[in-house]
N, C-alpha and C positions, 0 to 999 in steps of 0.2 A: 504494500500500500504506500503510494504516494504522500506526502503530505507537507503543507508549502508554509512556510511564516518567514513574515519580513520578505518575502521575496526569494527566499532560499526553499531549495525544493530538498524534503529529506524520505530517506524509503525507510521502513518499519516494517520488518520481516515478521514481528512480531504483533500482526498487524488488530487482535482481539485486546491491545490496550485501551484501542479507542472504539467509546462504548455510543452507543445513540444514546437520544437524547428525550428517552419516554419513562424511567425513571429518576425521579425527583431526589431518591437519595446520592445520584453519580453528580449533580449538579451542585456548586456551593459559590457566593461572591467573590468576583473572580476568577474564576475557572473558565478559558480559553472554549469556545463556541462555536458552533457555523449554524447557524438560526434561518428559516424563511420567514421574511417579511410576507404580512398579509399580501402586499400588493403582486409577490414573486413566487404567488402557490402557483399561480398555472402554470410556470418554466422551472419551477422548482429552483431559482440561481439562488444561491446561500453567500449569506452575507456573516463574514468572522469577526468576533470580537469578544470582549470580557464582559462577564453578567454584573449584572450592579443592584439587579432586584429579581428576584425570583417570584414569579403573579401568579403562576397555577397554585393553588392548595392542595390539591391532591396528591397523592402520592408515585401515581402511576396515570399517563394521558397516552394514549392509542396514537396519537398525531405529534406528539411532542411536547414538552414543558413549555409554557410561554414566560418569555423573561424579557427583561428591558436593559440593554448593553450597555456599556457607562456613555458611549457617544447619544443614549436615548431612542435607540431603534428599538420595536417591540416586532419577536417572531418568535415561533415554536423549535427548540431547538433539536437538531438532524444527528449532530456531531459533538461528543464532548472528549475535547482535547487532554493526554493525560500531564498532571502536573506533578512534579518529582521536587524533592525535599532540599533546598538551597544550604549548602558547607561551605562556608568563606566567601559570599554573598555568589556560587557558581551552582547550577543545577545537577545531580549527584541523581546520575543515572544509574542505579546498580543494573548486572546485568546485561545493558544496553550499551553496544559499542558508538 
């Protein structure tokens, strides 16, 4: 699996770290996203970014979590990016080359 941030494109052989985005417990403020905007269900194009509010209550949504990204975009989110534990302010990927 592909997968792009900042512009850099990185492969993850390992590719079941990244979970959708229909349970609420894989979701937490700030945690890295690709959400559909209302306006971009019929093309499905996903838009990434960091959560800033988490709007479903429920636990579990068939279509996806709905959250609002710190830039203010509200979509159900498709894709949740995984996030690894920062050692000497660097991301400490066990495992992962």
């Amino acid at each position: 699996m592909n997968w792009k941030k900042n512009g850099a494109s990185f492969y993850f052989p390992w590719h079941n770290i990244i979970m959708d985005g229909t349970n609420r417990i894989n979701i937490k403020i700030g945690t890295e996203v690709d959400i559909v905007l209302k306006k971009d269900q019929p093309t499905g194009k996903l838009t990434h970014g960091k959560v800033a509010e988490i709007l479903t209550s429920s636990a579990v949504h068939h279509r996806g979590i709905k959250v609002r990204l710190e830039d203010g975009q509200v979509g159900r989110v498709q894709t949740v990016y995984p996030s690894f534990p920062k050692i000497n302010g660097q991301e400490y990927q066990e495992g992962l080359i």
